[in-house]
C-alpha positions as CSV (number, residue, x, y, z in Angstrom):
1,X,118.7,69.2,116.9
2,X,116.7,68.4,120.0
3,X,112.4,68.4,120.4
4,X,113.2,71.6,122.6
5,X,115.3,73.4,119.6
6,X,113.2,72.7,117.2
7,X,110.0,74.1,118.8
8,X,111.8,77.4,120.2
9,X,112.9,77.7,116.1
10,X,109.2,77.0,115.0
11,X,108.3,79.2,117.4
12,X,110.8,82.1,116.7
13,X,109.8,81.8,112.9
14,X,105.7,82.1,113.9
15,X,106.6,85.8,116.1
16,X,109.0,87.3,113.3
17,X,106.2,86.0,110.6
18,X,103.6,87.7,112.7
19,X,106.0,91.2,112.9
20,X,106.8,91.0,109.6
21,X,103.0,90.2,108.0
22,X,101.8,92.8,110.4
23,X,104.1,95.8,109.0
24,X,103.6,94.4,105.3
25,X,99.9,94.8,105.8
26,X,99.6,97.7,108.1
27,X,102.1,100.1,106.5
28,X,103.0,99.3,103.5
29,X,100.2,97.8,101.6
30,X,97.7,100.1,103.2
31,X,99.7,103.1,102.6
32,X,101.0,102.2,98.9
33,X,104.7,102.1,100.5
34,X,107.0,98.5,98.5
35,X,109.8,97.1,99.3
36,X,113.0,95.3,97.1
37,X,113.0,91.7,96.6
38,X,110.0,89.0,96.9
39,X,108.2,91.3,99.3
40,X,108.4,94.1,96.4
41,X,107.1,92.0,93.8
42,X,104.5,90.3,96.0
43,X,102.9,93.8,96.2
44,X,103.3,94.8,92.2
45,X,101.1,91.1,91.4
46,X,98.7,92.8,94.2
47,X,98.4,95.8,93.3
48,X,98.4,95.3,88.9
49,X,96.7,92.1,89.0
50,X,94.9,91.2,92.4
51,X,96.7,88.8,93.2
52,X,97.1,87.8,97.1
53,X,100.2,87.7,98.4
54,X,99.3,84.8,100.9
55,X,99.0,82.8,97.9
56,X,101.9,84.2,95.8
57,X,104.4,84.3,98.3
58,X,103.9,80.7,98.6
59,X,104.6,79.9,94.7
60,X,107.6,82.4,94.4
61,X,109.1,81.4,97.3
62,X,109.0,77.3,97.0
63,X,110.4,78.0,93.7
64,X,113.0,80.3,94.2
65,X,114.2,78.1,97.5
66,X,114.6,75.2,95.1
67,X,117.1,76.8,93.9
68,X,119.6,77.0,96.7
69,X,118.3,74.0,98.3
70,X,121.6,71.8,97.2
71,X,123.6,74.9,98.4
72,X,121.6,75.4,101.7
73,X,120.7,71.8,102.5
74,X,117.3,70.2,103.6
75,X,116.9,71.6,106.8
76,X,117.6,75.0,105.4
77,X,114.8,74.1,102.9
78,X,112.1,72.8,105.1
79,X,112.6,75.9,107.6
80,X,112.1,78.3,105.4
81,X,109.6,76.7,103.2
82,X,107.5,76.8,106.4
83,X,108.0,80.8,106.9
84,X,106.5,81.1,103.7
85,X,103.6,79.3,104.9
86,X,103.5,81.4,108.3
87,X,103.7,84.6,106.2
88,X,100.7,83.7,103.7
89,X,98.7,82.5,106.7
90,X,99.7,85.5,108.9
91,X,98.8,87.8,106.3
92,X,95.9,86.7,105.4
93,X,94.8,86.7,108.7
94,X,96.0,90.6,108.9
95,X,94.2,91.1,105.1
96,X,91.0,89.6,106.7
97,X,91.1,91.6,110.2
98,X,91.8,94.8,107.9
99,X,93.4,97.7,109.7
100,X,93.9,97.5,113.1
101,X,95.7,101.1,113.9
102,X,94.8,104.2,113.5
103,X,95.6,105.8,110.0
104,X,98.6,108.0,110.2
105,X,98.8,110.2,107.1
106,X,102.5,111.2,107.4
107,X,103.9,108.7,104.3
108,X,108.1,109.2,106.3
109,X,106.0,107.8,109.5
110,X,104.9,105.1,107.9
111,X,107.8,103.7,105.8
112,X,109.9,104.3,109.2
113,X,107.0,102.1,111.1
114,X,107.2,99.5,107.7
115,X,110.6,99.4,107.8
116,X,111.2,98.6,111.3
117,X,108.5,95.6,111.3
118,X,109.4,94.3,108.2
119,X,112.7,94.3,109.0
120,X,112.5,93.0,113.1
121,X,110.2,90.1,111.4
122,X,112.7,89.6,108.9
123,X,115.6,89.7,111.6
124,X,113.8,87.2,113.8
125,X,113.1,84.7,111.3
126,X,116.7,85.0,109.6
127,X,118.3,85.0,113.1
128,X,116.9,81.2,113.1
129,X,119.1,80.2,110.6
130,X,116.4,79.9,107.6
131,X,115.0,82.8,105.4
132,X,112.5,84.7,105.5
133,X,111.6,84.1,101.6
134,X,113.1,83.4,98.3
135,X,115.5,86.1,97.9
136,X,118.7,84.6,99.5
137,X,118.7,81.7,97.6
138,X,118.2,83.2,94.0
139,X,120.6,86.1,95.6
140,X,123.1,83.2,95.8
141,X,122.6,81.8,92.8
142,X,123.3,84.8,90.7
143,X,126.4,85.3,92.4
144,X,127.5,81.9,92.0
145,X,126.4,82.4,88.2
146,X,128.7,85.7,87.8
147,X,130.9,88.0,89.3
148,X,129.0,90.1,91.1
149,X,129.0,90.1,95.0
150,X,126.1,89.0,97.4
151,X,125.4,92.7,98.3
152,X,125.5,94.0,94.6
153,X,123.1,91.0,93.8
154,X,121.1,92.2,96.8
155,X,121.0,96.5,95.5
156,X,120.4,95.2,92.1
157,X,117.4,92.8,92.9
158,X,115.9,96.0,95.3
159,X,116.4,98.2,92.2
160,X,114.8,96.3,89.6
161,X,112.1,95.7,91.7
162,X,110.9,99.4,92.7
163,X,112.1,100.4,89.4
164,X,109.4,97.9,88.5
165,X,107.4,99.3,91.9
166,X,107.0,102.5,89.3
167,X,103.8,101.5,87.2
168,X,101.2,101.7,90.0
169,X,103.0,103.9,92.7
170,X,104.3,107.8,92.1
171,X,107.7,108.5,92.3
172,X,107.2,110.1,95.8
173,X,106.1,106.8,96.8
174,X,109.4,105.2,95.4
175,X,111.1,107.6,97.6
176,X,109.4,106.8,100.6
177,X,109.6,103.0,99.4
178,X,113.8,103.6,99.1
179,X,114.2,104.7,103.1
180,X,111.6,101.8,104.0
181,X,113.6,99.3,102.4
182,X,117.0,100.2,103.2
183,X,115.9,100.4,107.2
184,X,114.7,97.3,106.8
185,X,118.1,95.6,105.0
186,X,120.1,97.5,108.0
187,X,118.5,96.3,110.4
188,X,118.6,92.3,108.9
189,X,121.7,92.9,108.8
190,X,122.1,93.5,112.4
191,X,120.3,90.2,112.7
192,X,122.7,88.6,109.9
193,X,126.3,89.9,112.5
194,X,124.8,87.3,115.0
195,X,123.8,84.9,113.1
196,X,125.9,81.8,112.4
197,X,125.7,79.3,109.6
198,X,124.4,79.4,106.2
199,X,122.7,82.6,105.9
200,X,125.8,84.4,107.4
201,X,127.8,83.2,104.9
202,X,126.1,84.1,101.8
203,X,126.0,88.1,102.6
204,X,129.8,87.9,103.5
């Protein structure tokens, strides 16, 4: 890969860590909307325990990407290990400005608005060939590890986690939480039709 790819990719993963921190923040956190996967559980350790996401996401997501490293390779690795540290940095920046639009208290607004960031930021930085966090790799893994499919693995992980999602949010919230994550997933996965290599091949 030449000096030129490898900045435009850097720089692809900075704007779709931006657009995805940015919708995390701004409509789901502030609004008590989750989503499935590492994103989902980022917010239950924020919400139950304080925790910060900008520091969690870093933990979970080096860990789980160890995991599929042999599977996804070094490059694969290194890419997305430096996504997780765009997202904690990018959020925290987006925790520390604090809310930056104007509060729209319509909850189907807002998990429409989530869903489209999270998943545009999402889309951007998968479209690069790397992930956007842990979740494809431990997806992988599981799969690998029985007999269920990539997409089962994916609707199982999303439903454990909002399941989860249940002790600090109502089940209206889940509800609204449900359409916000499955816009985002369709809309990666409109990312994931034109995306060649590894990531392509693990949701086939």
């Amino acid at each position: 890969m030449s000096s030129r790819q490898t900045v435009e990719k850097i720089g692809f993963i900075l704007l779709g860590t931006i657009v995805l921190s940015f919708g995390f923040y701004n409509f789901y956190f502030l609004n008590h909307i989750t989503e499935g996967g590492v994103l989902g559980f980022l917010l239950i350790l924020k919400n139950l325990f304080g925790v910060h996401p900008s520091m969690a996401s870093i933990i979970i997501d080096f860990s789980l990407l160890l995991l599929g490293y042999r599977i996804f390779g070094i490059e694969f690795f290194l890419y997305s290990l430096f996504a997780s540290f765009a997202f904690s940095i990018t959020y925290g920046m987006f925790e520390n400005i604090g809310p930056i639009l104007p509060a729209i208290n319509n909850s189907l607004i807002n998990a429409i608005l989530g869903g489209l960031f999270v998943g545009v930021g999402c889309g951007i930085i998968v479209n690069t060939g790397c992930s956007s966090g842990g979740d494809d790799a431990l997806a992988l893994v599981i799969a690998k590890k029985t007999s269920l499919s990539i997409t089962k693995v994916y609707i199982l992980m999303d439903g454990i986690i909002l399941l989860l999602s249940l002790t600090y949010l109502s089940a209206d919230a889940i509800f609204y939480s449900m359409i916000a994550s499955t816009l985002s997933g369709k809309i990666i996965d409109l990312f994931l039709a034109h995306t060649k290599g590894s990531l392509r091949l693990i949701t086939a």
